[in-house]
C-alpha positions in Angstrom: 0.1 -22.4 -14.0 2.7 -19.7 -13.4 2.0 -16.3 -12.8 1.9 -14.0 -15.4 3.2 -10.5 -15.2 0.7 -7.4 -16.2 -2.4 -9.5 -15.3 -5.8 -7.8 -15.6 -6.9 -9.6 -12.0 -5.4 -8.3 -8.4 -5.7 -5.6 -6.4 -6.4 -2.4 -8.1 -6.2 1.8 -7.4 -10.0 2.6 -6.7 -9.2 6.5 -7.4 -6.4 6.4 -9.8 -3.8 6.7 -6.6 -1.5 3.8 -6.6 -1.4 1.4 -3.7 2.6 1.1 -2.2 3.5 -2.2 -3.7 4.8 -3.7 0.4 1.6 -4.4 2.2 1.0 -3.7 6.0 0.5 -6.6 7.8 -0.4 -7.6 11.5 -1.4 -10.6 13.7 -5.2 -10.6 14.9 -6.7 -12.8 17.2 -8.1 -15.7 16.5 -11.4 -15.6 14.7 -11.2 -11.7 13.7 -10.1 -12.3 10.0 -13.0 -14.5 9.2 -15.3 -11.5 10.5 -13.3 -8.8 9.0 -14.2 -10.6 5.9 -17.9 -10.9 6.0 -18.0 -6.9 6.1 -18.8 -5.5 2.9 -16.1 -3.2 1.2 -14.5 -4.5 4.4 -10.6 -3.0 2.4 -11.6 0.0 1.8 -13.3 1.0 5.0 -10.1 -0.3 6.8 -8.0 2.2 4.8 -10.3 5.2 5.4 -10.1 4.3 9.3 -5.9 3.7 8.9 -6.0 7.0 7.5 -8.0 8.3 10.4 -5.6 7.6 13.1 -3.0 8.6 10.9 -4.7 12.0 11.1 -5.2 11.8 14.5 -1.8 10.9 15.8 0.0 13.5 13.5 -2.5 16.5 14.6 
């Protein structure tokens, strides 16, 4: 089945504010996605803490 553009499924802005359409990726070690995963609203509270040091390297 080919994709399908303007799908109702995939990620989506929780608050309205689009996310930049090029993720960030990086390289973990081995066994740290599979526990990443089992945290709930694991995404979200990544974001908050990516935003954090954000924060805390600019001020």
């Amino acid at each position: 089945m080919p994709f399908q553009k303007n799908h109702k499924l995939g990620a989506q802005p929780l608050n309205n504010e689009p996310f930049d359409k090029t993720p960030v990726c990086f390289n973990v070690q081995k066994g740290v996605r599979d526990k990443l995963k089992a945290i709930p609203d694991w995404k979200e509270r990544l974001r908050k803490l990516v935003d954090e040091l954000i924060e805390e390297f600019e001020g």
